[in-house]
Backbone as a ProteinNet text record, in pm:
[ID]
protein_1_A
[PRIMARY]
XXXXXXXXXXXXXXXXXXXXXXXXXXXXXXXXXXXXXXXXXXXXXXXXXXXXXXXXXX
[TERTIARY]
9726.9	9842.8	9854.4	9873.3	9858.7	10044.3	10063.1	10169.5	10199.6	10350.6	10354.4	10486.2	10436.9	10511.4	10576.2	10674.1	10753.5	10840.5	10793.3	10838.6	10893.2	10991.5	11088.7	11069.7	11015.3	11011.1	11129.4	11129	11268.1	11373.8	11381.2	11497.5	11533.3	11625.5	11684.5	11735.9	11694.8	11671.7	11823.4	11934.1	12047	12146.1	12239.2	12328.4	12300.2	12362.5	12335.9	12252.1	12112.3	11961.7	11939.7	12010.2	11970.7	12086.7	12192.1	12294.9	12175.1	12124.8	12051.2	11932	11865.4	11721	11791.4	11871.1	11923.5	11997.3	12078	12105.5	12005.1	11925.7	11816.1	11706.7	11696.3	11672.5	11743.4	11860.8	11966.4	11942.8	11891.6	11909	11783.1	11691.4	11556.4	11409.2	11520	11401.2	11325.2	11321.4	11188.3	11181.8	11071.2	11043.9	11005.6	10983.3	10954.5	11008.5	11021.1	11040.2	10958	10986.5	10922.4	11003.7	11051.5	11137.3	11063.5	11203.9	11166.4	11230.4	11172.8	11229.7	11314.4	11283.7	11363.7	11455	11488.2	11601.4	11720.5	11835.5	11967.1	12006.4	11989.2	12050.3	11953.9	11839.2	11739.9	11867.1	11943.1	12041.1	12084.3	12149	12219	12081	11971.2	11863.7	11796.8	11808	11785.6	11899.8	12021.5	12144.2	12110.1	12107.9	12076.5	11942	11852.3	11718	11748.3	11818.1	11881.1	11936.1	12059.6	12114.1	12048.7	11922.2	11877.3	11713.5	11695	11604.1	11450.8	11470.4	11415.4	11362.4	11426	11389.1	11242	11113.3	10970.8	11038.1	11038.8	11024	10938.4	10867.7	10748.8	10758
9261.4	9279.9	9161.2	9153.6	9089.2	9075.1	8896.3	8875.3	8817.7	8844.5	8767.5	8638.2	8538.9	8457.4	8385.8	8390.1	8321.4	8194.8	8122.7	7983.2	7941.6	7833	7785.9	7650.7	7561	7434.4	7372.4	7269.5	7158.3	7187.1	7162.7	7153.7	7041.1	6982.2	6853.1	6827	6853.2	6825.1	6824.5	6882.2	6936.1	6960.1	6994.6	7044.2	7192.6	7220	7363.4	7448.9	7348.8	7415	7454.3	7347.7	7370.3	7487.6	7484.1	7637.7	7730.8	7728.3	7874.4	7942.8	7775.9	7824.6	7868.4	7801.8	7880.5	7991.8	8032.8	8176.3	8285.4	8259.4	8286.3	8358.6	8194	8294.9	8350.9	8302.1	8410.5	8568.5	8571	8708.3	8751.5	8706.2	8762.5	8723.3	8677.6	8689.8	8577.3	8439.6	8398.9	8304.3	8279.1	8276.1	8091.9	8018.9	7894.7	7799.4	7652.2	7586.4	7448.8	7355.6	7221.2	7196.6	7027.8	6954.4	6835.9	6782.1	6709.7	6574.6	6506.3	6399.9	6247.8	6277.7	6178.4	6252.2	6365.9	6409.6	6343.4	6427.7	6352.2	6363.6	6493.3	6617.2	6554.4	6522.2	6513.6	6512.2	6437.4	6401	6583.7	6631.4	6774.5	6859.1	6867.6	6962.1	6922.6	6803.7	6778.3	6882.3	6820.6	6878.2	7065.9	7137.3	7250.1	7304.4	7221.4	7270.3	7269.8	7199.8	7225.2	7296.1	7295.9	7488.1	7549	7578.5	7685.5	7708.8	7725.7	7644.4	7785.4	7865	7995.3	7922.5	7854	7893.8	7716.8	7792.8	7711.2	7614.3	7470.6	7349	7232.9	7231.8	7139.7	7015.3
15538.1	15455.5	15359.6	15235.3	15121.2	15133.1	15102.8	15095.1	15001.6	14904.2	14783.5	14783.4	14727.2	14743.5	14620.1	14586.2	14468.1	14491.1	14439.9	14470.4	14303	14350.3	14265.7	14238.8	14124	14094.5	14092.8	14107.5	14041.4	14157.6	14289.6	14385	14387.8	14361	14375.3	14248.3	14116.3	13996.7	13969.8	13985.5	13967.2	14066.4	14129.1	14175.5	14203.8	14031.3	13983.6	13981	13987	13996.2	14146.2	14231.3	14377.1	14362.7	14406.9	14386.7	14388.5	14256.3	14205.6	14279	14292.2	14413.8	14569	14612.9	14777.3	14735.4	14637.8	14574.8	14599.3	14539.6	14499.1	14624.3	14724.8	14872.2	14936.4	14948.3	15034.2	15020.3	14867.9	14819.9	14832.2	14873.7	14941.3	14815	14725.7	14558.6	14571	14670.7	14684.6	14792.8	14859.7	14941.5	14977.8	14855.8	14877.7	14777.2	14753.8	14651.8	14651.2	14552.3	14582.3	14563.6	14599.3	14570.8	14529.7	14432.3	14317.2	14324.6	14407.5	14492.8	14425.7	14240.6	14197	14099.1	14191.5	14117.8	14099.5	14065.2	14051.5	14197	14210.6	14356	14448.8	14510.2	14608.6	14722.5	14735.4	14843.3	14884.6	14780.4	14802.2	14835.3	14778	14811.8	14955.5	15016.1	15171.3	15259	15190.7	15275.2	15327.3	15165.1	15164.6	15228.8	15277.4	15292.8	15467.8	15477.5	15616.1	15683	15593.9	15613.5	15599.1	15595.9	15525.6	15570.5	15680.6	15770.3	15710.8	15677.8	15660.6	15548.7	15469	15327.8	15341.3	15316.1	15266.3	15175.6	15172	15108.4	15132.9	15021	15008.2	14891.6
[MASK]
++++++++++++++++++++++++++++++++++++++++++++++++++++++++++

């Protein structure tokens, strides 16, 4: 079985950007992200990657 995977650049980068990427998986539309570790957000995109234990971050 061939699996597809959509991943999201720039987690941390923003607030608003992180909002959009855990939006984003909640709602099933993708499956992974990177994080962008000298973001503004890095602090909030740890927090969220926590809650959010499903959601692939690399």
């Amino acid at each position: 079985m061939k699996n597809l995977v959509i991943n999201a650049d720039d987690f941390g980068f923003t607030s608003d950007v992180n909002a959009g990427i855990v939006h984003a998986h909640r709602e099933g539309v993708l499956t992974s992200t990177t994080l962008m570790a000298t973001g503004d957000a890095f602090d909030n995109a740890i927090r969220l990657a926590k809650e959010n234990p499903t959601h692939d971050v690399g």
